[in-house]
C-alpha positions in Angstrom: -15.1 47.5 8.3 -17.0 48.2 11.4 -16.5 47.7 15.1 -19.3 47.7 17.0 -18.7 48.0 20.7 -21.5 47.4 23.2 -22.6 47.5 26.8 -20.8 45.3 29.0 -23.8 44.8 31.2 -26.1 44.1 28.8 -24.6 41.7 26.9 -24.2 40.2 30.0 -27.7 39.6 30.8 -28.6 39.0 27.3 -26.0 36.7 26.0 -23.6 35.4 28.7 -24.8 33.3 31.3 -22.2 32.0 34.2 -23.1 30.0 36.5 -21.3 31.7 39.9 -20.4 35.2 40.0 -16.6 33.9 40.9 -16.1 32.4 37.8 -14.4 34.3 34.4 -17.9 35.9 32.9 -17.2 37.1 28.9 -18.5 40.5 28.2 -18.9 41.5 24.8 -15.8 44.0 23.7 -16.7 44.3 19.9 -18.7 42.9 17.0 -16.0 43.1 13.6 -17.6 43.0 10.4 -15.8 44.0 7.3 -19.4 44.8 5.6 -19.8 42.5 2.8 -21.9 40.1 4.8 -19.5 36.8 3.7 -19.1 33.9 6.4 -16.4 33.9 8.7 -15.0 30.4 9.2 -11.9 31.0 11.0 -10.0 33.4 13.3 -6.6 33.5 14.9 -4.7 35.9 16.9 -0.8 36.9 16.2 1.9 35.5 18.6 2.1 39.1 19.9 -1.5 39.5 20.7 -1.4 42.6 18.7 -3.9 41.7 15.5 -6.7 39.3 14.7 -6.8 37.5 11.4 -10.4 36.1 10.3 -10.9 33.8 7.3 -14.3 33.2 5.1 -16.3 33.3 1.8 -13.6 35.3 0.1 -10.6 35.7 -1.5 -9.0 38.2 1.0 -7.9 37.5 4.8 -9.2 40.6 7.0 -6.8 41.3 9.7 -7.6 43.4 12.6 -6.5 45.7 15.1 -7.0 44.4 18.2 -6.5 47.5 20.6 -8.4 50.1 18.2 -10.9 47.3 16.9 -10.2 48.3 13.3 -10.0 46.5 10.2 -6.0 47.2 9.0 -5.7 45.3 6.0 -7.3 42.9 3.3 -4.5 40.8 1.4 -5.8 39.3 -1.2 -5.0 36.0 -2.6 -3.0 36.0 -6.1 -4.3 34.6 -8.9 -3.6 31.5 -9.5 -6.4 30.6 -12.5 -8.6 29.0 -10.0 -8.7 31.3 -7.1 -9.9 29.7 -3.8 -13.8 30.3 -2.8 -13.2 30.2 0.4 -10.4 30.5 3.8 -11.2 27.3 6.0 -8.6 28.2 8.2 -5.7 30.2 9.8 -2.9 29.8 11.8 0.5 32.2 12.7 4.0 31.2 12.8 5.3 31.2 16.3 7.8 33.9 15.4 4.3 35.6 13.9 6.3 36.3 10.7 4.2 33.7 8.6 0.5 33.7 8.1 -0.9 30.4 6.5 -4.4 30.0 5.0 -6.2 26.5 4.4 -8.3 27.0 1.2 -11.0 25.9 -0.3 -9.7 24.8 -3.5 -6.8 22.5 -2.4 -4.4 24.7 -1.3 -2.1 26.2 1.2 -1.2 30.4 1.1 1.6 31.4 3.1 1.8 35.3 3.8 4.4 37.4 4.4 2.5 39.3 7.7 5.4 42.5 7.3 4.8 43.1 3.6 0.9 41.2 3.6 2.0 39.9 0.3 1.6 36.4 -1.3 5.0 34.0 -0.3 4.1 30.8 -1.9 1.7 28.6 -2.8 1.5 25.1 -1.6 -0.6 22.8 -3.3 -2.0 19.4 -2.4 -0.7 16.8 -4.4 -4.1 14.4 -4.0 -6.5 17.6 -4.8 -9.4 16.6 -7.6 -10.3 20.0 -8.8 -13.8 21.1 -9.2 -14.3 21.6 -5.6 -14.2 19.2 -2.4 -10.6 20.2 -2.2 -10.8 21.6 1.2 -7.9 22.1 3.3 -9.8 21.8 6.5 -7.3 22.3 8.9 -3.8 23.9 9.3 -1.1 24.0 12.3 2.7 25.2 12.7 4.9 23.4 14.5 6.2 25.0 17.9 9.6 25.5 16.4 7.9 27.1 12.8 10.1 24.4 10.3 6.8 22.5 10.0 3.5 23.0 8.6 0.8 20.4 8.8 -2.2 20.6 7.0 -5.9 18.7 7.4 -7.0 18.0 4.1 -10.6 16.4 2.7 -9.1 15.1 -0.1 -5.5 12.7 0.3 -3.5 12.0 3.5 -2.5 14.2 6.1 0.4 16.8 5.1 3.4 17.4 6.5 5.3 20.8 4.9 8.9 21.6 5.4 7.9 25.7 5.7 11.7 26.8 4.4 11.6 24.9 1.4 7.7 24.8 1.0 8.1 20.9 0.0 5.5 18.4 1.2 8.0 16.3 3.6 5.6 13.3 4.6 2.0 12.1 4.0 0.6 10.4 6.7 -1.7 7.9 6.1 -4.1 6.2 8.3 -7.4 7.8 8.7 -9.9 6.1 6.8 -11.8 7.9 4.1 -9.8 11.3 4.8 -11.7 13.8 5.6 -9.0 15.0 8.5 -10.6 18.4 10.0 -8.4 18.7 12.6 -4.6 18.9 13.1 -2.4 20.2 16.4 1.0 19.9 17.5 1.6 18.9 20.9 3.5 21.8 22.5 7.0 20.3 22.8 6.3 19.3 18.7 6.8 15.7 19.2 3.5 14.9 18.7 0.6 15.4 15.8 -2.6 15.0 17.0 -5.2 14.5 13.4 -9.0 14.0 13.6 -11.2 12.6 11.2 -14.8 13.3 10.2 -15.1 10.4 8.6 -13.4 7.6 10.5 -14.7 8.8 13.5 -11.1 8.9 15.3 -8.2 10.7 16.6 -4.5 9.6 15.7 -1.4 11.0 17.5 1.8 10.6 15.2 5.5 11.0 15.8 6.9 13.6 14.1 10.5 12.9 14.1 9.3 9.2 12.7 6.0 10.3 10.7 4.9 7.2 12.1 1.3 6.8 14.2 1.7 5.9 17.7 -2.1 5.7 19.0 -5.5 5.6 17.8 -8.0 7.4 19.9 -12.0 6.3 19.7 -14.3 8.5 21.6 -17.1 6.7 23.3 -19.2 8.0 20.9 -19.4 7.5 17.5 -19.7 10.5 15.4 -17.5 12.8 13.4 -14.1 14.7 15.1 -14.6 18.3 13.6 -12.0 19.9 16.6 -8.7 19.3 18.6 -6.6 21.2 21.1 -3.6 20.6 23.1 -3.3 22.0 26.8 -0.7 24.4 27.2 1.3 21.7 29.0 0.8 19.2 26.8 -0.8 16.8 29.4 -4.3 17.0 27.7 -6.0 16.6 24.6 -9.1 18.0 23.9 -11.4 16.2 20.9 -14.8 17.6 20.1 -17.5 16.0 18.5 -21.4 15.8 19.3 -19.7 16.9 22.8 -16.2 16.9 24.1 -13.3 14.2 24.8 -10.7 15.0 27.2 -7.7 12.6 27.0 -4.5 12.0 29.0 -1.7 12.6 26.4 0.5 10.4 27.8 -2.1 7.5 28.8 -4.3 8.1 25.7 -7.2 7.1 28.3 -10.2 9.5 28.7 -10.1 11.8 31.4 -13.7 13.7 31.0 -16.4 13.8 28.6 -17.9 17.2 28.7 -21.1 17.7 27.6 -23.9 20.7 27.1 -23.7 21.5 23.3 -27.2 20.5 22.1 -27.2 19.6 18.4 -24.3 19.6 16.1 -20.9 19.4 15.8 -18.4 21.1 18.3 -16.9 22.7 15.2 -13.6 24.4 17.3 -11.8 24.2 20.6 -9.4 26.2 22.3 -7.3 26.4 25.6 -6.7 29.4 27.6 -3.2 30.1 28.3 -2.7 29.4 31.5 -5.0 26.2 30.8 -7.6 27.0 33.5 -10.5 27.3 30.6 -11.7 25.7 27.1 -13.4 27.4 24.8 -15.8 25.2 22.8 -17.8 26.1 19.3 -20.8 24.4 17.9 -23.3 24.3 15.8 -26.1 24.6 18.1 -25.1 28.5 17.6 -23.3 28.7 21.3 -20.1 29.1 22.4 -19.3 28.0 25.8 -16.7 27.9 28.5 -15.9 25.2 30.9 -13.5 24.9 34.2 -11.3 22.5 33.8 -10.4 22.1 37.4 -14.1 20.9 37.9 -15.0 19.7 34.2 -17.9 21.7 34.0 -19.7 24.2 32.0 -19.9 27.9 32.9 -20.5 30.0 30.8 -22.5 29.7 27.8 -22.8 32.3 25.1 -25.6 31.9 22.5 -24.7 33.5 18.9 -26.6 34.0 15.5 -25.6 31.2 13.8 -23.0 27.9 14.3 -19.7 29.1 15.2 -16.9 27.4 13.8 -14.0 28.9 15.5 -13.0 30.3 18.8 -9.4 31.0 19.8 -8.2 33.2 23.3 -5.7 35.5 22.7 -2.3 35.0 24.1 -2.3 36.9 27.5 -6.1 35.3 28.0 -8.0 38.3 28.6 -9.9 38.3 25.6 -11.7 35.6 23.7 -12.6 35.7 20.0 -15.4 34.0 18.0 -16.5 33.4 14.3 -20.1 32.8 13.6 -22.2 33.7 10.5 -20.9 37.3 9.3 -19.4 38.5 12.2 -16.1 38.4 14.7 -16.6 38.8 18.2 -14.1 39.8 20.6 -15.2 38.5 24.4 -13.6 40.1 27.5 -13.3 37.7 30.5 -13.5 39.4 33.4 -13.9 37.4 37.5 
């Protein structure tokens, strides 16, 4: 339940390195750890900015105080008879009412963030039980009526959030395995990546039907997506990164510096100047999207499988090994 702040300067010459002084440098703010020494596999900030919610090896969801760096409150998963091993990932409601977990074990919790209590449980209707039930992935639509939900078992889910009823399976992706989902900002469009096809698939939502079929000019597994704030770009990240006109579905960049691994988690600041990138070669890094170029890079203990910015952009949050860590960009 610690916060561990440190000094800015240091970190900087230890951890950080930018390439121009001009450019947004990330300064260490605060290492969280809740002190049980679990795996953190996911993070993601509230609509309002206000708290931080990180997911791991547990059976809780640890949210955090962002202004006082403090660790507010553990909900804990109900029981269910076969309690999850493990949060794969998080996202808010864009009214921040709603707080949905991807599990481990198959399923989908959705939290009630005023009371931090258990609202339902949604259940995937192709999980196996006995483990490789992973919901990978998780997204709400920009509107809130819709959930949809990466799984490594069964087609991609589509949830109706009111009436917690799967609405739509979409199938298309070849051998499952979809670690990625994101809407496109105007919700028209859900953008779905699979490890084991090797490709990314944009769908209609209104229709539930696929529109495009992305292949990167690399083979290798999709472990990330992002939409730009305006919806013009798609980000897909794999041994290194895709950027794709949304409209064109042609490539617009390929961004590389992440040495080994997979680029496990992408994320767009909000005014869509930056992109975050995690991977496992235990870095996070930052690019400039006006230039398509690397600068910043920000070595870590371990792989780091999620990054997200928090909504006004000043601070940027990452999940590797046991620990959170809050980044402040400052030019």
């Amino acid at each position: 339940m610690t916060a561990c702040s440190s000094n800015p300067k240091r970190e900087l010459s230890s951890l950080a390195r930018p390439s121009t002084r001009s450019e947004p440098v990330p300064e260490l703010s605060a290492t969280l750890n809740s002190g049980d020494n679990v795996r953190v596999f996911t993070v993601a900030f509230s609509p309002n900015g206000e708290t931080l919610a990180s997911g791991g090896i547990r059976k809780t969801v640890d949210l955090w105080d962002v202004k006082t760096k403090t660790l507010t409150a553990s909900p804990t998963f109900i029981e269910t008879g076969e309690q999850p091993l493990a949060v794969q990932s998080l996202a808010y409601s864009p009214s921040g009412s709603t707080l949905a977990s991807g599990n481990s074990d198959g399923t989908i919790t959705l939290w009630d963030v005023g009371t931090r209590k258990t609202m339902a449980i949604l259940t995937n209707p192709e999980r196996l039980g006995g483990g490789n039930d992973e919901i990978w992935s998780v997204a709400f639509s920009p509107d809130g009526a819709l959930l949809a939900s990466g799984n490594n078992i069964g087609p991609v889910g589509l949830w109706d959030v009111a009436s917690q009823r799967r609405v739509a399976a979409l199938k298309g992706h070849r051998g499952d395995y979809v670690k990625a989902v994101t809407f496109s900002p105007d919700g028209a469009l859900l953008a779905t990546a699979s490890a084991a096809d090797y490709t990314v698939r944009f769908w209609d939502v209104a229709s539930r039907r696929e529109t495009a079929t992305l292949k990167p000019p690399f083979t290798g597994s999709i472990g990330s997506l992002a939409f730009s704030p305006d919806g013009a770009m798609l980000a897909s990240g794999a041994g290194a990164i895709t950027l794709w006109d949304a409209s064109s579905r042609k490539v617009v960049a390929i961004l590389k510096g992440h040495t080994s691994g997979l680029v496990m988690s992408l994320a767009f600041s909000p005014d869509g100047s930056l992109l975050a990138s995690g991977g496992g070669d235990k870095t996070v890094r930052l690019w400039d999207l006006s230039k398509k170029k690397e600068i910043a890079t920000i070595p870590q203990n371990d792989w780091v499988s999620s990054v997200k910015f928090s909504p006004d952009g000043k601070l940027l949050a990452s999940g590797s090994q046991y620990d959170v860590r809050l980044w402040r960009l400052k030019t």
